[in-house]
Backbone as CSV, one residue per row, in Angstrom:
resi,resn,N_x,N_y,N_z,CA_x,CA_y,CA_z,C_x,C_y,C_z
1,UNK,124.210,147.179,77.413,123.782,145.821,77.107,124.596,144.788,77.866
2,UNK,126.017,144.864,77.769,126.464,143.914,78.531,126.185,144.091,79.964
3,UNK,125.458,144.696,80.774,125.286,144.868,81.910,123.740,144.081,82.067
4,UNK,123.076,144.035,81.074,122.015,143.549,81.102,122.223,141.646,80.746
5,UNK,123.397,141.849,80.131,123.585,140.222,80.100,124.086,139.630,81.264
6,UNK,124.985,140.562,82.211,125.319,139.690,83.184,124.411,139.747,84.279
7,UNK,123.211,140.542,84.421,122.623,140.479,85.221,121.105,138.977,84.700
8,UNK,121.018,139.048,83.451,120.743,137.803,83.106,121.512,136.752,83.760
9,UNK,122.792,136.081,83.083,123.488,135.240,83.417,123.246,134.822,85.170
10,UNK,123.465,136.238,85.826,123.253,136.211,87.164,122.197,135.381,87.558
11,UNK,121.443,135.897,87.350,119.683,135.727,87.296,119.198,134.311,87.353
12,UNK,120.038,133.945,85.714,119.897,132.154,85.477,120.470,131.466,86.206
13,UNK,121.919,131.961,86.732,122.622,130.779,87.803,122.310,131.116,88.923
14,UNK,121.390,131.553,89.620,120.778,132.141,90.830,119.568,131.260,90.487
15,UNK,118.951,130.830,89.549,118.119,130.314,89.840,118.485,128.593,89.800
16,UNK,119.063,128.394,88.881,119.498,127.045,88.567,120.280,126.561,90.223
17,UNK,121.189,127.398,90.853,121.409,127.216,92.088,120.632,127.153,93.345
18,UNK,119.076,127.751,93.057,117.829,127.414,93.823,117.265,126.081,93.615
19,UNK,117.063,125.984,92.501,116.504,124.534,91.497,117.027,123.559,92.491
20,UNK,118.632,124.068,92.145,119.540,122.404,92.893,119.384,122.169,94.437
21,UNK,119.602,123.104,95.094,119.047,123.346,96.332,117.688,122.499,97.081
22,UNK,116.703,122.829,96.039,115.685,122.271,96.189,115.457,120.714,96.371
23,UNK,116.258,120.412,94.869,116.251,119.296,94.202,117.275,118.361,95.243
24,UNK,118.304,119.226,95.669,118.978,118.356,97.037,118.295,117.850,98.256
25,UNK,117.391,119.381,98.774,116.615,118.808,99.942,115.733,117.840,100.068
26,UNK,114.968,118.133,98.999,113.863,116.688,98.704,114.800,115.723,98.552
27,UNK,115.870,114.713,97.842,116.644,113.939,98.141,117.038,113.762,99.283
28,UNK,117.374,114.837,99.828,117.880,114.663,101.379,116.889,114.091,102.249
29,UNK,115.642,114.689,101.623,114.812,114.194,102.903,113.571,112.835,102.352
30,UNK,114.014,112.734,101.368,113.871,111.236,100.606,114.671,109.840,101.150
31,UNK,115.935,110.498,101.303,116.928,109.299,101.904,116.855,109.036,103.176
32,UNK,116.381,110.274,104.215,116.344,110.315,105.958,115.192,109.168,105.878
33,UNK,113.893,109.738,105.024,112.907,108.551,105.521,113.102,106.943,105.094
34,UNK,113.819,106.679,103.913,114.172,105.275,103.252,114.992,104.836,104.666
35,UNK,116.133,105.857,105.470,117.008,105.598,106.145,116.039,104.721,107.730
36,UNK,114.969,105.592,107.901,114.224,105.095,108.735,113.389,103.780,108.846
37,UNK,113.114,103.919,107.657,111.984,102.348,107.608,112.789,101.238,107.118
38,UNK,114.289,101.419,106.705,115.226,100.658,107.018,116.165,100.024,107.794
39,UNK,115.748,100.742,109.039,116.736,100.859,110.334,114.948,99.867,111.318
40,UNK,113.646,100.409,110.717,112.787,99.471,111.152,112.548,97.940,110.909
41,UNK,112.943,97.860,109.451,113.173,96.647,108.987,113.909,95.806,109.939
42,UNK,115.234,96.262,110.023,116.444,95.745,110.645,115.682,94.911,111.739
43,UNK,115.310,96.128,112.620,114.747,95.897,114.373,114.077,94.915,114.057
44,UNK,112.979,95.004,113.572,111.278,93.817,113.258,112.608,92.135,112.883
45,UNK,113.720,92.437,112.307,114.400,91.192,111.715,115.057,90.370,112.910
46,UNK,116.006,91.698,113.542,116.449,91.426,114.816,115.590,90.529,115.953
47,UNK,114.596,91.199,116.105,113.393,90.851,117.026,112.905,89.368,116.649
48,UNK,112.868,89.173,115.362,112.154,87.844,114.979,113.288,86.889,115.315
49,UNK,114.771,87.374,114.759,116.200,86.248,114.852,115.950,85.961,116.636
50,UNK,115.843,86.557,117.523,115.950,86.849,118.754,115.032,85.665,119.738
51,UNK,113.527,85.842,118.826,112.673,85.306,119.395,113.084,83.331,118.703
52,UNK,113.224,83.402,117.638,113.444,82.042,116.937,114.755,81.198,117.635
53,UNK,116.147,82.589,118.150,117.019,81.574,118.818,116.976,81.246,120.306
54,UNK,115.657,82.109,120.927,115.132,81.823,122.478,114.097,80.489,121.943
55,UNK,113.197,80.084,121.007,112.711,78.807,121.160,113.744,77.556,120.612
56,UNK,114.884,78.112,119.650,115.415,77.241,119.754,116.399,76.305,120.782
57,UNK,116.757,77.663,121.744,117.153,76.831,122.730,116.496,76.434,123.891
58,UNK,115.132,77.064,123.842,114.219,75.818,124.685,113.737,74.575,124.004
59,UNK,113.857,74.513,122.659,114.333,72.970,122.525,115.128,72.391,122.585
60,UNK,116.180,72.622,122.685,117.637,71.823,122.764,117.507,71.632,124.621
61,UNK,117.054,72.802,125.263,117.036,72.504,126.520,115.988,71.509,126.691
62,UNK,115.100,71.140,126.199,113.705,70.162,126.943,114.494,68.548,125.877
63,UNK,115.448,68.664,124.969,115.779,67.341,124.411,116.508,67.077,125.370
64,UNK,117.400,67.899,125.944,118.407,67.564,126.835,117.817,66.801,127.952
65,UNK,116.383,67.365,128.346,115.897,66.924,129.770,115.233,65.256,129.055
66,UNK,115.206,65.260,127.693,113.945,63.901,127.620,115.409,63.076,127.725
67,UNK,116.440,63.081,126.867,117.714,62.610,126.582,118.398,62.003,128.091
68,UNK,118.031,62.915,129.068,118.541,62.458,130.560,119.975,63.085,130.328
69,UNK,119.960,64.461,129.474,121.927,64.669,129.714,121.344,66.529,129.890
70,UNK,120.344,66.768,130.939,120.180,68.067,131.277,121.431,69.087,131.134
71,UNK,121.965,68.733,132.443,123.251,69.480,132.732,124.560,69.531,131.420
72,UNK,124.686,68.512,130.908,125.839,67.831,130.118,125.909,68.933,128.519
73,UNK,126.982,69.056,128.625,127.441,69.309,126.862,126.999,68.614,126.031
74,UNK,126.817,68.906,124.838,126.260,68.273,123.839,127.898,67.326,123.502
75,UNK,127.744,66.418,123.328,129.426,65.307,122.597,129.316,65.957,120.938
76,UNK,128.083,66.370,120.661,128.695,66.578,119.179,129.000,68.450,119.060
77,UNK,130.638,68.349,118.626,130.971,69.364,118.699,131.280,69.397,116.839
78,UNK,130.846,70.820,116.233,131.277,71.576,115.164,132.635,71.196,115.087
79,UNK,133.149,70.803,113.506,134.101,70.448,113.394,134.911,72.198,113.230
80,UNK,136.129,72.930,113.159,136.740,74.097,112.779,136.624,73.901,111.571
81,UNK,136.613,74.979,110.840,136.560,75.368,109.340,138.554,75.431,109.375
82,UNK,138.687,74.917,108.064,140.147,75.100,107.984,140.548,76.332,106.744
């Protein structure tokens, strides 16, 4: 009998150690795809910041040209954060 229990016992943590296995990979491969369409997000965000600070500085460049100070620095400079 006790040979029949540990081959039970066996049995159950052989399977419970499949279970988890399982139950890991699907997580695992739950998180790869969240990991992906999060790393797409990013790009599509990137891409939009990218495109918004190329028109913003073709406006600052065409004020500059109506302003008559093309070439010139802007005089108003950001004060430093202290």
């Amino acid at each position: 009998m006790k040979a029949e229990d540990d081959e039970l016992k066996f049995m159950s943590n052989l399977r419970n150690v499949v279970e988890k296995l399982k139950a890991l990979e699907t997580e695992r491969k739950n998180l790869l795809l969240e990991i992906e369409e999060l790393k797409k997000v990013a790009d599509a965000k990137t891409k939009a910041l990218e495109s918004e600070i190329s028109m913003l500085r073709e406006e600052v460049k065409s004020l500059r040209i109506l302003l008559g100070a093309e070439e010139t620095e802007p005089e108003f400079k950001p004060k430093k954060k202290k």
